[in-house]
C-alpha positions as CSV (number, residue, x, y, z in Angstrom):
1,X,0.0,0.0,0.0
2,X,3.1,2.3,1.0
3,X,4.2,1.3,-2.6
4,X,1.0,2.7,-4.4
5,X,0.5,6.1,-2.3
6,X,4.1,6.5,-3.1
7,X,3.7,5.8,-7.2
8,X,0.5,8.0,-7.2
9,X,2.1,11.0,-5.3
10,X,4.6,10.8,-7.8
11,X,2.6,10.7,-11.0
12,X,0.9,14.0,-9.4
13,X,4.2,15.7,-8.1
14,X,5.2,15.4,-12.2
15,X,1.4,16.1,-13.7
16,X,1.5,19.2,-11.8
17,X,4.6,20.3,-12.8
18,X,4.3,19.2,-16.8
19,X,1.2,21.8,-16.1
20,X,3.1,24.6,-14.3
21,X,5.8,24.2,-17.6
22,X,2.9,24.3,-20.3
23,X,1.1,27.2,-18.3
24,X,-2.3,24.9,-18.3
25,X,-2.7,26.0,-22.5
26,X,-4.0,23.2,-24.8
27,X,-4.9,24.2,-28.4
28,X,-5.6,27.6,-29.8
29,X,-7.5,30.3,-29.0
30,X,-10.1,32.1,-30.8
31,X,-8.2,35.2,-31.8
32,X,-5.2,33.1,-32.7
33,X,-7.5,30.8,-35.0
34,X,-8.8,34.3,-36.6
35,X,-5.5,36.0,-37.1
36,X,-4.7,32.7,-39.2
37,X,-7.8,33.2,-40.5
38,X,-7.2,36.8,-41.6
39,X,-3.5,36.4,-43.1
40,X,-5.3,33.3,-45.1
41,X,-7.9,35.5,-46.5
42,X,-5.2,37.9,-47.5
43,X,-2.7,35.7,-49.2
44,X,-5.9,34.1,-51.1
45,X,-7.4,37.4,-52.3
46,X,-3.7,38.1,-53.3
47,X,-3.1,35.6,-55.6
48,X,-6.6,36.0,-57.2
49,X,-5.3,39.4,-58.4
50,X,-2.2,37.7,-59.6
51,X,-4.0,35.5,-61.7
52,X,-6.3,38.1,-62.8
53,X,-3.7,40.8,-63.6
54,X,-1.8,37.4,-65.3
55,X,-4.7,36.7,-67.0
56,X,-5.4,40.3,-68.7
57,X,-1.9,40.2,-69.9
58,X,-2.2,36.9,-71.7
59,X,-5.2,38.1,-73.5
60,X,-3.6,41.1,-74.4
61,X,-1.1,39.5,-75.9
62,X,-3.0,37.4,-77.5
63,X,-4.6,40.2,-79.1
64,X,-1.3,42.1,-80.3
65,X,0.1,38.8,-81.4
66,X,-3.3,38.5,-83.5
67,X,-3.1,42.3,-85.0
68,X,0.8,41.6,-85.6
69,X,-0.3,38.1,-87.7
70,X,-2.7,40.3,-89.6
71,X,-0.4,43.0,-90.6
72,X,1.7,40.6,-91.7
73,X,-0.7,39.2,-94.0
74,X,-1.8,42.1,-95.1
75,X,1.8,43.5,-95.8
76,X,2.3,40.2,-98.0
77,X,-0.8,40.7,-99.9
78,X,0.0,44.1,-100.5
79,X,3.1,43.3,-101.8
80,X,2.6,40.3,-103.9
81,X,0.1,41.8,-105.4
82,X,2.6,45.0,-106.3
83,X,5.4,42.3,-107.9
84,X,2.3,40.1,-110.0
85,X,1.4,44.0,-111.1
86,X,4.7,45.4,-111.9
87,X,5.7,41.7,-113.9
88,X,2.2,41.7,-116.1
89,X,3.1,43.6,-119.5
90,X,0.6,46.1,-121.3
């Protein structure tokens, strides 16, 4: 019996000190869940304006590169049709 008062007064002797050292905190608290909470919100809208701002810029691109491809055909046209014009005889 000696034996068992003396294992159990040791098991609470170290619970209570594990507690003292952890300052009786499990978990999170609220405002540490919402400040995590918060920064996620910010990086997220962030990188939904990257990928919008990414987004414009690929289309506008596309559209020069489209312009660009139609000059080009048009300066061809333009002049092939000078050289098949300047090589016909009257």
């Amino acid at each position: 019996m000696k034996k068992l008062v003396s294992r159990m007064t040791h098991y609470f002797r170290a619970k209570n000190k594990a507690s003292r050292v952890l300052g009786n905190e499990s978990g999170l608290t609220l405002i540490e869940i919402m400040i995590v909470s918060v920064i996620a919100v910010i990086l997220g809208l962030a990188i939904a304006e990257m990928q919008s701002q990414q987004a414009k810029t690929s289309k506008r691109l596309e559209v020069k590169s489209s312009a660009q491809d139609f000059y080009n055909v048009l300066k061809f046209q333009i002049i092939n049709s000078a050289v098949q014009t300047g090589n016909q005889t009257y």
